[in-house]
C-alpha positions as CSV (number, residue, x, y, z in Angstrom):
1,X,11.3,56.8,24.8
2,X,10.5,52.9,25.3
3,X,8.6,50.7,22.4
4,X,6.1,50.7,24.3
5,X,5.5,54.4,24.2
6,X,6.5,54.7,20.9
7,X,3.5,52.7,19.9
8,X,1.5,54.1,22.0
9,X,2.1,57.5,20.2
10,X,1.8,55.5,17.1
11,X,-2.3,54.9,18.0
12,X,-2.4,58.4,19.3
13,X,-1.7,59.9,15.8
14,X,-3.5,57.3,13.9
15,X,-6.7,58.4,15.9
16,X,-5.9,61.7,15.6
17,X,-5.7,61.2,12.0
18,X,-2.1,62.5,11.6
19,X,-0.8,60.2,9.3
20,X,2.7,61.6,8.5
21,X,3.7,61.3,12.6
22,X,2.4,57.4,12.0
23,X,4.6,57.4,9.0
24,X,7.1,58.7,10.4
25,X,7.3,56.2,13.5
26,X,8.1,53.2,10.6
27,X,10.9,52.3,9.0
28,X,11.3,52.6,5.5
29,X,11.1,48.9,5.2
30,X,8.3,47.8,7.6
31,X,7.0,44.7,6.5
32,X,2.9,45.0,7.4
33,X,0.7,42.0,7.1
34,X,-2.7,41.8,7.5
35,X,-4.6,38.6,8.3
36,X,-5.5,36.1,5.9
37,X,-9.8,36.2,6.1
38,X,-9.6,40.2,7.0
39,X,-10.4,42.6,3.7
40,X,-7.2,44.3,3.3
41,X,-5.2,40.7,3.9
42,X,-1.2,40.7,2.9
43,X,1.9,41.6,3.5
44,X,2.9,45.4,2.1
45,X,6.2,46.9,2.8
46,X,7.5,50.3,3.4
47,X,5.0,53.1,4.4
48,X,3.6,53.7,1.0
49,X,2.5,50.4,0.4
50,X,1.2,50.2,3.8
51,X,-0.9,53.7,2.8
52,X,-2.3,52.8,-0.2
53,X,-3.0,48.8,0.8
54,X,-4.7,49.6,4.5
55,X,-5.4,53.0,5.6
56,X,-6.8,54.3,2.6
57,X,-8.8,51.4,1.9
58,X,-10.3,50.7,5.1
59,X,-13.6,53.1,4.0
60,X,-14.0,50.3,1.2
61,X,-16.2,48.3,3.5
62,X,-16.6,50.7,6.5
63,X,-16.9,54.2,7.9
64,X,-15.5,55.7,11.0
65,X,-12.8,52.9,11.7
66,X,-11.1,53.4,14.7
67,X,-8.7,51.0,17.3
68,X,-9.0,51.1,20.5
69,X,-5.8,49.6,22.3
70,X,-7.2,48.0,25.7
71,X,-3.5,47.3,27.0
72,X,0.1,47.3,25.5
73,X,2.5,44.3,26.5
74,X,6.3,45.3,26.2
75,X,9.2,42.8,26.1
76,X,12.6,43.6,24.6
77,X,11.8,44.6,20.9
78,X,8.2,43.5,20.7
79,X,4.8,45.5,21.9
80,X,1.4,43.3,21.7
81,X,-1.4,45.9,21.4
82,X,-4.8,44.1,22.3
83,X,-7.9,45.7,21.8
84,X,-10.9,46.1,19.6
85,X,-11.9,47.5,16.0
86,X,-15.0,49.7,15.7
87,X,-16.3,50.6,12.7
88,X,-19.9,51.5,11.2
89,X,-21.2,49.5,8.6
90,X,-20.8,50.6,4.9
91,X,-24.3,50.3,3.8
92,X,-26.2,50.6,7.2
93,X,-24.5,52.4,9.4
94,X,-24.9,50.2,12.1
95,X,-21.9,49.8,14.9
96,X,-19.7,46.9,14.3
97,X,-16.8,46.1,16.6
98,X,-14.2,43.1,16.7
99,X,-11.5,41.6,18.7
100,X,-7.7,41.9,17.6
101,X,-4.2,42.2,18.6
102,X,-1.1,43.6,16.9
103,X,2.5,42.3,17.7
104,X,4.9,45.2,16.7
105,X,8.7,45.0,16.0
106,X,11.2,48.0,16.8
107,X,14.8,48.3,15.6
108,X,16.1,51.8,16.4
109,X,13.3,53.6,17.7
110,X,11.2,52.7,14.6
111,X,8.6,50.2,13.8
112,X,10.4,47.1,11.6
113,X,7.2,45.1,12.0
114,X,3.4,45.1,12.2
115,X,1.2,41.5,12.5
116,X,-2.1,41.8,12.5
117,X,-4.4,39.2,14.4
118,X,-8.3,40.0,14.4
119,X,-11.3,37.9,14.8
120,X,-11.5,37.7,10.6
121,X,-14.8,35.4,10.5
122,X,-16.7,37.9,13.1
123,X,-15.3,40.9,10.5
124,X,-16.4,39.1,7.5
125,X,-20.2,38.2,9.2
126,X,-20.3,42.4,10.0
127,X,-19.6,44.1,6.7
128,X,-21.6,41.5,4.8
């Protein structure tokens, strides 16, 4: 399987919502790091931390998050994911959606790195 499709299958079972087959496409060091402006910003490593610190607080200031990959670019060891968030607003339900882009690392068949970029001024004027 290429990085590219292993990322692909990574989005798959995140919007499935089977979140042991996302686990278990990371290594047990992945460093994650969210944008500085987004909610959830930092840098959490190994799956836990990236459980507790991201997808379980993502219904803190939204409901029905999804990603929606518009096209995956491979080279080598890295895969660029660019697409957009949706969400509904917390408080008014209303649709909210945002540019961003992901650059994934692979070592070994397993994600090593995840780096968020999102439009974090057009997140922070939606959930406000």
């Amino acid at each position: 399987m290429s990085n590219k499709e292993i990322i692909q299958g990574l989005y798959q079972s995140f919007a499935a919502g089977d979140v042991p087959a996302v686990l278990s496409g990371f290594a047990d060091d992945i460093e994650w790091t969210e944008s500085d402006g987004f909610p959830l910003k930092g840098t959490y490593v190994g799956p836990q931390a990236v459980v507790e610190n991201v997808f379980m607080r993502l219904g803190e200031f939204s409901d029905n998050w999804s990603v929606h990959v518009d096209r995956y670019i491979a080279d080598g060891d890295t895969v660029v994911a660019d697409g957009r968030y949706c969400w509904n607003h917390k408080e008014t339900g209303e649709p909210c959606e945002v540019r961003m882009a992901h650059v994934w690392t692979l070592a070994d068949g397993k994600a090593t790195s995840f780096l968020q970029h999102v439009d974090s001024a057009g997140v922070r004027d939606l959930i406000q």
